[in-house]
C-alpha positions, 0 to 999 in steps of 0.5 A, spaced: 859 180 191 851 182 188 848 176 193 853 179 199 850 187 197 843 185 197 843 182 203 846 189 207 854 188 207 858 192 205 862 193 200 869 192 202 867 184 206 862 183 201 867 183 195 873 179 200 867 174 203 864 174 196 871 172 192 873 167 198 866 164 197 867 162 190 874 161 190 873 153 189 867 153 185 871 158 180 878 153 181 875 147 180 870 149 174 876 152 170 879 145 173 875 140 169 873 145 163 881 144 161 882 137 163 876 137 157 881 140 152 888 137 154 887 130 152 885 133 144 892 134 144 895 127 146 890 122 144 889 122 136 894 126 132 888 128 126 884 130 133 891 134 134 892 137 128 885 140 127 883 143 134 890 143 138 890 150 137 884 151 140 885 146 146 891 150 148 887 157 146 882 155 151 887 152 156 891 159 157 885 164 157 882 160 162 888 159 167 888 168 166 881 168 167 881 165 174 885 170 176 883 175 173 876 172 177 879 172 184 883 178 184 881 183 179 873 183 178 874 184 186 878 190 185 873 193 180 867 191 184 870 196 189 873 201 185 867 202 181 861 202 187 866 204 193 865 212 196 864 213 202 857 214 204 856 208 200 860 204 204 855 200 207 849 202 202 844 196 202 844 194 194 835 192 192 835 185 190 832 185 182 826 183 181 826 181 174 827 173 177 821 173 182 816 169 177 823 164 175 825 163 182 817 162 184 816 156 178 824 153 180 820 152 187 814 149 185 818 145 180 823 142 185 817 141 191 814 137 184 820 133 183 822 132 190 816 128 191 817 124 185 824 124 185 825 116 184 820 117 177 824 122 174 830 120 175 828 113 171 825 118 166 832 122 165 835 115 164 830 114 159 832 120 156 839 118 156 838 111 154 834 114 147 840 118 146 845 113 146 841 109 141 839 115 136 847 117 137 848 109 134 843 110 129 845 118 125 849 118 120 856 119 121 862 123 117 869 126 119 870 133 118 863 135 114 864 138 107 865 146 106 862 151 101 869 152 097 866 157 090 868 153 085 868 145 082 872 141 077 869 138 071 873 132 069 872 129 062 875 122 060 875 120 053 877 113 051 885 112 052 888 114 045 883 119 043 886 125 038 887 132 042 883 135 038 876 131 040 878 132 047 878 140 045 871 141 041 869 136 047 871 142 052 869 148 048 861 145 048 862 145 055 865 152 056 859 155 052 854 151 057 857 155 062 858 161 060 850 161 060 850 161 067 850 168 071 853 163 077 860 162 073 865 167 075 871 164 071 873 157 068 880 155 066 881 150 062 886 144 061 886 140 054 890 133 054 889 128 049 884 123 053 882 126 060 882 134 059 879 138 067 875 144 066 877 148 073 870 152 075 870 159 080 863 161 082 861 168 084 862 168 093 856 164 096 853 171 098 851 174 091 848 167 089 841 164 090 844 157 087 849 153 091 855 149 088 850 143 089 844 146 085 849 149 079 852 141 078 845 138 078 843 144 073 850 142 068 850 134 069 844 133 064 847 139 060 854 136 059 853 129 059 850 128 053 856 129 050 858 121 047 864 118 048 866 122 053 866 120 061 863 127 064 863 128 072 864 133 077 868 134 084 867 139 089 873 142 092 874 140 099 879 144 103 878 138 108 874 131 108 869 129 101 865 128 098 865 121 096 865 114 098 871 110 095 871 103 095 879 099 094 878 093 090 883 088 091 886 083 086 891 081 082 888 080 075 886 087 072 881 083 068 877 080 074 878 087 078 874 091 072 869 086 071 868 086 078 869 094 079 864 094 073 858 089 077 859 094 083 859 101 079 852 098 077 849 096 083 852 104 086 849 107 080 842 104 082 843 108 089 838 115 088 843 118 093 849 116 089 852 120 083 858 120 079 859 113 080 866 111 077 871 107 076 878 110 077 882 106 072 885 108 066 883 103 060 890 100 057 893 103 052 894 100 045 900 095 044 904 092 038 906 085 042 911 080 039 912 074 041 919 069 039 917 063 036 922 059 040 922 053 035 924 058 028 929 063 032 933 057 034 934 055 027 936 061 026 942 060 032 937 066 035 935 066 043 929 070 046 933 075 049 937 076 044 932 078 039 929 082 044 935 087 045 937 087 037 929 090 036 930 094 042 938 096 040 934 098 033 928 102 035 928 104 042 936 104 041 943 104 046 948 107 049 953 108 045 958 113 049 958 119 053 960 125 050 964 129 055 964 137 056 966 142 062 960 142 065 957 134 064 955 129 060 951 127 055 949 121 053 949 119 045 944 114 044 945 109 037 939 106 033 935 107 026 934 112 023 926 115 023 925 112 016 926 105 018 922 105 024 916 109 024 911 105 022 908 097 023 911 095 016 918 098 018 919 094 025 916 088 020 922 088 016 927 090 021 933 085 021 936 081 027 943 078 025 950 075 030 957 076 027 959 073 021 952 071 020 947 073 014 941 078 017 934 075 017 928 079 018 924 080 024 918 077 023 921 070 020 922 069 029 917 072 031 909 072 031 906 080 032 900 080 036 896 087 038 893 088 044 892 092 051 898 095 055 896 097 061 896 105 062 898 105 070 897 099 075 896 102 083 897 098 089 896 099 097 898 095 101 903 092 096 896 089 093 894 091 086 887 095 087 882 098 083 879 105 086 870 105 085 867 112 087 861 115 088 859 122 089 854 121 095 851 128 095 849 131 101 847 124 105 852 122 111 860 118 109 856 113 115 850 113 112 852 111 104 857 106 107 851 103 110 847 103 104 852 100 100 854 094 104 847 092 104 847 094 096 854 089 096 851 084 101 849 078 096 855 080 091 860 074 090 866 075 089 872 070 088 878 067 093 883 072 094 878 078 091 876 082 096 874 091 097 874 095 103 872 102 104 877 107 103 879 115 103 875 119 109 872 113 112 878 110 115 879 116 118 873 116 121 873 110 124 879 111 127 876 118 130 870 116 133 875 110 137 879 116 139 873 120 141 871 114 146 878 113 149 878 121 150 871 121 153 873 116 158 880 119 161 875 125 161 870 123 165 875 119 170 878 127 170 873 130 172 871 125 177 878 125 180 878 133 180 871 133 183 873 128 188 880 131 190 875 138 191 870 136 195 873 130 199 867 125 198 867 119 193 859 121 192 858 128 191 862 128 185 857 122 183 851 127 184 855 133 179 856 128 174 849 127 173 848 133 169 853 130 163 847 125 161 842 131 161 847 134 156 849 128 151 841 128 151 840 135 150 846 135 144 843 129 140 836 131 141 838 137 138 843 135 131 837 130 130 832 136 130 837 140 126 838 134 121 846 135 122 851 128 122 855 126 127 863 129 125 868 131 128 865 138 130 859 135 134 864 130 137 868 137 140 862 140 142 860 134 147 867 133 150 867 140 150 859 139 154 863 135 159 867 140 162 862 146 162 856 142 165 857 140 170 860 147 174 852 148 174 852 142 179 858 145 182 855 151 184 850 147 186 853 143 191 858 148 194 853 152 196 849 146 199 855 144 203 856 151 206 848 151 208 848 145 211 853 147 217 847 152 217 841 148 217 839 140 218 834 141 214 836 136 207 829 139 203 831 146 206 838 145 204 836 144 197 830 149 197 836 154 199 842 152 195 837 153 188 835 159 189 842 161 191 845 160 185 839 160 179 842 167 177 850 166 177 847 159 173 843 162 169 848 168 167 854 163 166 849 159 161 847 164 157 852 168 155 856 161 153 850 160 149 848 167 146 856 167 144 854 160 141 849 163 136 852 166 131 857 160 130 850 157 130 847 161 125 853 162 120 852 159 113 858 162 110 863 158 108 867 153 112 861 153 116 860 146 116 867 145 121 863 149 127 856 150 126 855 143 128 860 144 135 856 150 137 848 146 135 851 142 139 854 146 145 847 150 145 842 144 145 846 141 151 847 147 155 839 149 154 837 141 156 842 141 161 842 147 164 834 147 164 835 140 168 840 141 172 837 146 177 831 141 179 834 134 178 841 135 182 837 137 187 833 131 186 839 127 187 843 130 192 836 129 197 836 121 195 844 120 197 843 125 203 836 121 205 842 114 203 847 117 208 843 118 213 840 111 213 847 108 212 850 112 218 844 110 223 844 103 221 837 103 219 839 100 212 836 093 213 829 097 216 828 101 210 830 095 206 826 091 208 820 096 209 820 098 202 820 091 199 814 089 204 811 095 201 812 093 194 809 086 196 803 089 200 801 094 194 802 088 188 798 084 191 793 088 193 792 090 185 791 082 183 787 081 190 782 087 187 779 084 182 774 077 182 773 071 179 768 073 176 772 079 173 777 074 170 
């Protein structure tokens, strides 16, 4: 509506012309900015569960702002500006773009004369991208600064409740001793006791939760036997790599987890290694010596259930009130079985025979019961872990496969990598197939639209620059890829490409106009420099405080608005000489096919490259060779 003032119309035409000009290229980039949110909430549900609130958010506001565009900002523009000896007032045209419009222009008589070169440098650029894609660390969700950390202290199975106590008091003091500590709480158990840290809010202190560990670890890890570890609290994702190790034996499975738990700790990024398995628990094992119990007239299971019967006792009756029942165990007393000695002089006997004591049928053994046995996948597991800092979940897999890479293992032995991992993997398969049913969308859209199979090709350009500008810029950043940058890239797809959108809706109404192909493109950039300019700056400067943010759960979107800025900055920058570029090679493409003069031209520009091929060698003599 600006653009029609500035060149004399009246209000009144000016905003109906303006709103009708646009119509399309508002529908359509509302269009594929929403077909870019839909598909999160259908494919993938932790992608579902994480943004399908914000996919529909973005699909409704959208939807109201289209027609918020088309019908009430004309209205506005008219109520605000109109009166009547301004009816038709020419509007001055700003001159605060003059020197961009001037460089726009050099720069795309620059580019229209190598059109051919840089557009094999943006495939460059593109290709570059793609590998430093595959090559950065990859992680889920990021981790979050959440002011407080557990500290766990694991004493030997069977340790008293009192060593476990002092143990956490001398930690408790070593805390206090830190102005970062807000509050601890403590919980004592016999041989795995938890101290629960709260730090004063991130703003208030210099060190993050991090750098107070760090300072603790070798404060507290002195304290032998004990296992002392740290875990940061996470609302989502972690910070640690877990390894499953599969087996059936527990003894092979410990060897095995104690070979891995030491080549981990010779990682430098790693800490914390630890085996999550809980040694066994002392036992008393009585094994029947079958030769000496048969004598007696005594089977296995009977002299079982007889020691059983005595120390563990039986159900004798129930004992019946209004309410319920009580169960009445009948066994020995206290006396006669608490110790060893006592289960040594207990007696088995059978009715009508004379009683014989235990330890004449039996052989007593001590030895390990195991505490607990996990199992996944109905396979007996032990879990490896190692807190992996600050580096990628990606980048520590891959460390510790090459670690791994000569470990030998035995048959029917084997590790997996497990917690966020897996979902990590599964999310970047989901993101793929996203990708893909949105950029045939997009195409479906834009093809429907403009009715042309080609012109959708030439706004589609502008995803390449932006996936090279969003890469380049989380690299720079020193930021992995997660779910938040992988949102910001599909989110890049949809918003993107309504600068060439723009672009070619305004060439295709100024072809009816000129002939002219280079003029076209000339006019058409010009035109639309600053609705492309204003539209991008304002999702980039609304970006800029997500992307500075430090506070916590920042980690979840800083990452989506780097990469949304990085894009649109590269993207918009681009975009506004080399679709330009691209819509001047297929015109030139169109024109050739539709006067049949293809073969011609082919034929020419191959006898040209072999004219100017053979005139390189042909200039130097063999005096030169």
């Amino acid at each position: 509506i600006t653009s029609k003032r500035e060149k004399g119309m009246g209000i009144l035409e000016a905003a109906v012309n303006g709103s009708t000009e646009m119509t399309l290229v508002i529908f359509v980039s509302t269009l594929t900015i929403i077909i870019v949110f839909l598909p999160m909430i259908f494919v993938g549900k932790s992608m579902a569960l994480m943004y399908g609130g914000v996919a529909w958010t973005v699909t409704y506001s959208l939807s109201v702002s289209f027609f918020v565009a088309l019908m009430v900002v004309p209205l506005l523009c008219i109520k605000m500006e109109y009166s009547g000896h301004e009816k038709t007032k020419k509007v001055e045209k700003s001159d605060i773009l003059k020197p961009i419009y001037a460089i726009q222009q050099r720069a795309i008589l620059y580019v229209l004369r190598r059109r051919f070169l840089f557009l094999s440098l943006a495939f460059v650029l593109f290709a570059g991208a793609i590998f430093l894609y595959n090559i950065m660390g990859k992680e889920y969700l990021g981790s979050t600064e959440q002011d407080k950390f557990t500290i766990f202290i694991e004493l030997p199975t069977g340790a008293k409740l009192d060593a476990s106590d002092e143990i956490v008091r001398e930690i408790e003091k070593v805390l206090k001793e830190y102005p970062e500590v807000k509050e601890f709480t403590s919980r004592v158990e016999g041989w795995s006791s938890k101290i629960y840290v709260n730090l004063v809010e991130i703003s208030k202190r210099k060190k993050s939760v991090a750098d107070v560990i760090e300072s603790l670890r070798p404060k507290v890890t002195k304290y032998k036997p004990a296992f002392i570890y740290f875990e940061e609290e996470q609302e989502v994702g972690t910070k640690e790599i877990i390894l499953n190790v599969y087996g059936y034996d527990y003894d092979v499975l410990r060897e095995i987890a104690i070979a891995m738990t030491t080549r981990m700790s010779q990682i430098p990024y790693f800490a914390d290694t630890k085996i999550r398995m809980r040694e066994g628990r002392p036992e008393l094992w009585l094994r029947v010596n079958k030769l000496k119990a048969g004598v007696f007239g005594f089977t296995t299971k009977e002299v079982a259930d007889m020691v059983h019967a005595g120390v563990r006792g039986v159900r004798a009756t129930m004992f019946h009130t209004k309410a319920n029942e009580v169960e009445t165990i009948a066994r020995f007393q206290e006396k006669d079985r608490r110790t060893v000695k006592d289960i040594h002089n207990l007696l088995v006997t059978k009715r009508g025979d004379n009683q014989v004591k235990i330890d004449q049928t039996v052989n007593f053994e001590y030895g390990l019961g195991p505490s607990e046995i996990w199992r996944m996948n109905r396979s007996r597991m032990i879990q490896v872990s190692a807190n992996i800092g600050q580096i990628p979940l990606g980048q520590a897999v891959q460390i510790v496969d090459q670690k791994f890479s000569d470990l030998k293992l035995p048959e029917n032995y084997y590790y997996e990598v497990g917690g966020d991992y897996e979902t990590l993997m599964q999310t970047q398969k989901d993101f793929n197939l996203t990708i893909a049913i949105i950029f045939i969308l997009i195409y479906l859209v834009l093809a429907a639209s403009f009715e042309s199979y080609k012109q959708p090709f030439i706004i589609m350009i502008t995803v390449p620059l932006a996936m090279v500008g969003a890469i380049g810029s989380l690299y720079i950043a020193g930021i992995s890829i997660g779910m938040g940058a992988l949102i910001g890239m599909m989110m890049l797809a949809g918003i993107v490409v309504s600068n060439g959108i723009i672009l070619i809706d305004h060439a295709n109404l100024l072809k009816k106009k000129h002939k002219n192909t280079f003029r076209v493109i000339l006019f058409a950039a010009r035109d639309r420099l600053r609705p492309v300019l204003m539209t991008k700056a304002t999702a980039i400067f609304g970006l800029v405080p997500m992307a500075f943010d430090r506070s916590e759960g920042s980690n979840l979107w800083r990452p989506l608005a780097i990469a949304v800025i990085g894009g649109l900055l590269f993207a918009t920058t681009l975009t506004l000489v080399m679709v330009p570029c691209v819509f001047s090679i297929f015109e030139q493409m169109r024109s050739i096919y539709s006067k049949n003069l293809a073969p011609r031209v082919i034929k020419r520009r191959v006898s040209t490259f072999f004219r100017k091929l053979f005139g390189f060698f042909t200039r130097f003599s063999k005096e030169d060779f």
